[in-house]
N, C-alpha and C positions, 0 to 999 in steps of 0.2 A: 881513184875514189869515185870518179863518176861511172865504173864498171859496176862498184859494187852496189852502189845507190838505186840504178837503173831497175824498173823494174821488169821483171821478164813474166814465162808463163808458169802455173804453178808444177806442170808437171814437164820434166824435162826428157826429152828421147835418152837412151843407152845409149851409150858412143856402140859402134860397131865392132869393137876388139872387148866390147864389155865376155868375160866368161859368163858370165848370168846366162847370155841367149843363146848358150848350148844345154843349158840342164832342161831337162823334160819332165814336162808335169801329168804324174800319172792322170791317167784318162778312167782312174774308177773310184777315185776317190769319193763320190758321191753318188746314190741311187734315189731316182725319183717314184713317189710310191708312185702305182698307177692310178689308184684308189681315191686318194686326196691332194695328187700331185706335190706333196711336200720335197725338199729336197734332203736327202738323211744321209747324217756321216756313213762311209759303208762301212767301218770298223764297228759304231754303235750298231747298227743294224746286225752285224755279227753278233755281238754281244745279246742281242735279244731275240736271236734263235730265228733273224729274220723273218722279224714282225713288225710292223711297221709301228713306231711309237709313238703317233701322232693321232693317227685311225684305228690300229690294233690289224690291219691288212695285213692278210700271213701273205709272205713272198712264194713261187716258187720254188721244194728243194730238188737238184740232184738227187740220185738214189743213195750215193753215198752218205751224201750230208746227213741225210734220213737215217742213218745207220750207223752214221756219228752219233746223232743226236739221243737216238733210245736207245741203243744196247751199250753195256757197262764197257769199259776203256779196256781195249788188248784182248776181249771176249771173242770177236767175229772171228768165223771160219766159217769160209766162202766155200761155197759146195758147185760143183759143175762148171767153171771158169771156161773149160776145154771145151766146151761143146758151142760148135759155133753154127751161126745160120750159112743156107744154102741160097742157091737159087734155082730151083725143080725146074721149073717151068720154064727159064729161059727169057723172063717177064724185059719186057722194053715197050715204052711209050716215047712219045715228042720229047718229052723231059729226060730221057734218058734210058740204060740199060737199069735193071734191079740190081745187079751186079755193083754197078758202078756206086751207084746208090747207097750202099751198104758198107764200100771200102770207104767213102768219103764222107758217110756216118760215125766209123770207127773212127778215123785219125781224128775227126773234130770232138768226139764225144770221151774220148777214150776209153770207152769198152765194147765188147764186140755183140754185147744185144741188149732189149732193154729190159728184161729184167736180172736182177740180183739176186740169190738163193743162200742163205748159209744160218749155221748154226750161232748163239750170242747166248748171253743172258742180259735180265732187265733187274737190276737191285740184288743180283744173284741167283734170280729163278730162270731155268732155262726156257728157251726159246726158240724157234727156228720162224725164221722171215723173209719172207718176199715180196722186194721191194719194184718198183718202176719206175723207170727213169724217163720221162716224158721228153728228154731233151733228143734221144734214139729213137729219132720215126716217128715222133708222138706216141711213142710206147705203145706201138700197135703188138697185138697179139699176134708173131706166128708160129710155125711148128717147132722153133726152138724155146721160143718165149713159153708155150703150154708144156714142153718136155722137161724144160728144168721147172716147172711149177709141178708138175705132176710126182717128179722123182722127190722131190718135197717133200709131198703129202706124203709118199709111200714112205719114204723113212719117219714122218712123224706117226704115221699107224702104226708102226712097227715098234717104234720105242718109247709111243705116251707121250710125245713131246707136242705142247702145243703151237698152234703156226697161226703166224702173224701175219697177214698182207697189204703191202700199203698199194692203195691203187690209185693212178693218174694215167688215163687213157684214151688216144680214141678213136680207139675200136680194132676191127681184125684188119689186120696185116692184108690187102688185098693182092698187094703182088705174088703172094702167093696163095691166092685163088681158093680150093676147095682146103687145098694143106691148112690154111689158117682157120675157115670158117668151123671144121672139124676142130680146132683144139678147144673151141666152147663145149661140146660134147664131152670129151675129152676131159678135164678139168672139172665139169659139173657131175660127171661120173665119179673123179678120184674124189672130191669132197664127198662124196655121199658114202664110199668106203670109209673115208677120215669118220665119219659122222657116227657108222657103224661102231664102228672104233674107240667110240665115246671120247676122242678127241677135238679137243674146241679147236675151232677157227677164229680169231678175232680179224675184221674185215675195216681198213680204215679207209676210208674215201679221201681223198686229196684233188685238188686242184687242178687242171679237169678231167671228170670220170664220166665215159660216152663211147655208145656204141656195145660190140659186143663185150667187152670187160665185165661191163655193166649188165649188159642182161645174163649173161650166164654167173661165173664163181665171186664177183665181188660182191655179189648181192646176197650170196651166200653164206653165210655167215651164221656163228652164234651171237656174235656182240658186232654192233654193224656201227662203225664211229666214223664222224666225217670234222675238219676241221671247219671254222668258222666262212661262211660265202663262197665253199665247197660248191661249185656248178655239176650238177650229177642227172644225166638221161641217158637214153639210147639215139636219141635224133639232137638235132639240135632246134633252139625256140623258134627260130627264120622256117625250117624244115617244117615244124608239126604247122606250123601258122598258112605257110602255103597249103599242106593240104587239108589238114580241117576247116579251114576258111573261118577259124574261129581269133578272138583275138583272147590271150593266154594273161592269166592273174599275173600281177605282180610280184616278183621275186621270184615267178616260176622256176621252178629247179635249181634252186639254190641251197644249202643246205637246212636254213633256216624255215622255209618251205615242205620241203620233206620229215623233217621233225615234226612239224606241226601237222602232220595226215597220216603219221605214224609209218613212216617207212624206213627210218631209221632211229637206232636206240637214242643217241645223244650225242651231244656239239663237244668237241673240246678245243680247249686252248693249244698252242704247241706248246706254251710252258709247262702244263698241269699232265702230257701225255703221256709222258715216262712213269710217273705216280698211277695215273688211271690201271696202263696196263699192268704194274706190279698190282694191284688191288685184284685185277679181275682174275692173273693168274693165281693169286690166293684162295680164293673163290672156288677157282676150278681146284685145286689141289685139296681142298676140304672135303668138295663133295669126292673128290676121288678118294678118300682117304675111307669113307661113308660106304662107298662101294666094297673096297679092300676091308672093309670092319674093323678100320683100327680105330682106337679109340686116343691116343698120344698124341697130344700136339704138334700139329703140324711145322715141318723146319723146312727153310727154302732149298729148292732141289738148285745143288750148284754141279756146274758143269764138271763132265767128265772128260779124262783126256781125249777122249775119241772125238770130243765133239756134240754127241748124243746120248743122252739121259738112258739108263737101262729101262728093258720095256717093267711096264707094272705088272704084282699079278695078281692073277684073276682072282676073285671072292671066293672065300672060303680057302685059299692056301695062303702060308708065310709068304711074306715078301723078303 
């Protein structure tokens, strides 16, 4: 009686034979935003296309994520998978071989460059998008990153299909040297074909876009969209601040920022994104329709088996 009476401490140790203190408690159960340091379930945070729902803080996505997220379910076909990066140059610093660089980029990343290329639709309108994966390098630009963006283009000038780019970057791939800084040339060439082409480019800025990405094809664009606290330059604000000796506005290069001096169209949500670009591909398919002189109701171009939309034709013949 007097064991049970006695008073002890509220919380008692686990005997050492308890099974309890083998089970392992996953370590990702929660993500803290950086934003407003909230702590957030990470399944809700799935659930809201990781955005943070305290502050509205879009997380960073994977390229894939991005490709889950806008093109319709079982759509995507990946174009160029095989084509993998090199190392020309033979590049090695203190840090390391480029070689080495590049295999222990893959196994961590799993895929073999950072950007994405392939055919989808959005709502059932077709599409072809190029995606970056900032977690590869920083989604630095090199000769293979501009080679599957270029083969892109060239299949979307060829079959009318418009192209989508999500960009998180920053900048050119310096290990490889002149290889990379050429594929800004390279790329702001092939859009200006695409352009010829009277095929739209829609251009999304994401989280962070810097460097040459920036100054050449992302900025290129017919509809230039960035998501919400989007950071978008070619330097960064420490960089220009050193050498202008000046001290820089508030919210400098932020997306928020750039809208308001008009260097981009407008902000979107991640939620409202997939709606936007159905809207704008509708848009374009009107006036293309305007071109071709038809006068019938426009119906969404839904994918074909190949992948790729037949090319349109030109004014004045049957399509």
């Amino acid at each position: 009686m007097r064991s049970i009476l006695q008073r002890g401490d509220k919380f008692q140790p686990l005997p050492t034979d308890d099974d309890r203190l083998d089970q392992q408690i996953p370590g990702d159960l929660w993500k803290k935003c950086p934003k407003c340091s909230e702590l957030i379930y990470t399944r809700e945070l799935e659930n809201n296309l990781r955005v943070c729902p305290k502050c509205g803080n879009h997380f960073r996505l994977r390229a894939r994520e991005r490709i889950e997220q806008l093109v319709d379910p079982g759509s995507f076909v990946e174009w160029d998978a095989e084509v993998r990066p090199a190392d020309p140059l033979e590049f090695s610093d203190p840090s390391g071989a480029y070689s080495d660089k590049l295999q222990a980029t893959q196994r961590k990343s799993g895929e073999y460059e950072a950007l994405i290329t392939g055919f989808g639709t959005v709502d059932g309108r077709s599409i072809v998008v190029a995606v970056s994966d900032f977690d590869f390098l920083g989604a630095s630009m090199g000769s293979v990153f501009g080679e599957k963006l270029t083969r892109a283009m060239e299949r979307c000038a060829e079959a009318g299909t418009p192209l989508m780019s999500v960009n998180a970057s920053g900048g050119a791939r310096m290990h490889e040297g002149l290889f990379s800084l050429m594929q800004m040339a390279k790329t702001v060439a092939a859009f200006a074909r695409l352009g010829e082409a009277r095929v739209p480019h829609i251009s999304l800025l994401a989280d962070p876009c810097y460097g040459g990405v920036t100054a050449s094809y992302a900025t290129i664009a017919d509809v230039i969209i960035a998501e919400p606290g989007t950071l978008v330059g070619f330097a960064g604000p420490r960089v220009i601040e050193q050498i202008t000796k000046q001290k820089l506005p508030d919210g400098f290069q932020t997306a928020e920022f750039l809208l308001e001096h008009g260097m981009i169209d407008f902000i979107v949500e991640r939620g409202d994104l997939k709606r936007t670009v159905a809207e704008l591909l509708d848009h374009y398919a009107r006036v293309h329709q305007v071109d071709r002189g038809e006068s019938i109701p426009w119906q969404p171009n839904l994918a074909r088996s190949n992948g790729v939309a037949p090319k349109a034709a030109k004014p004045g013949k049957k399509s």
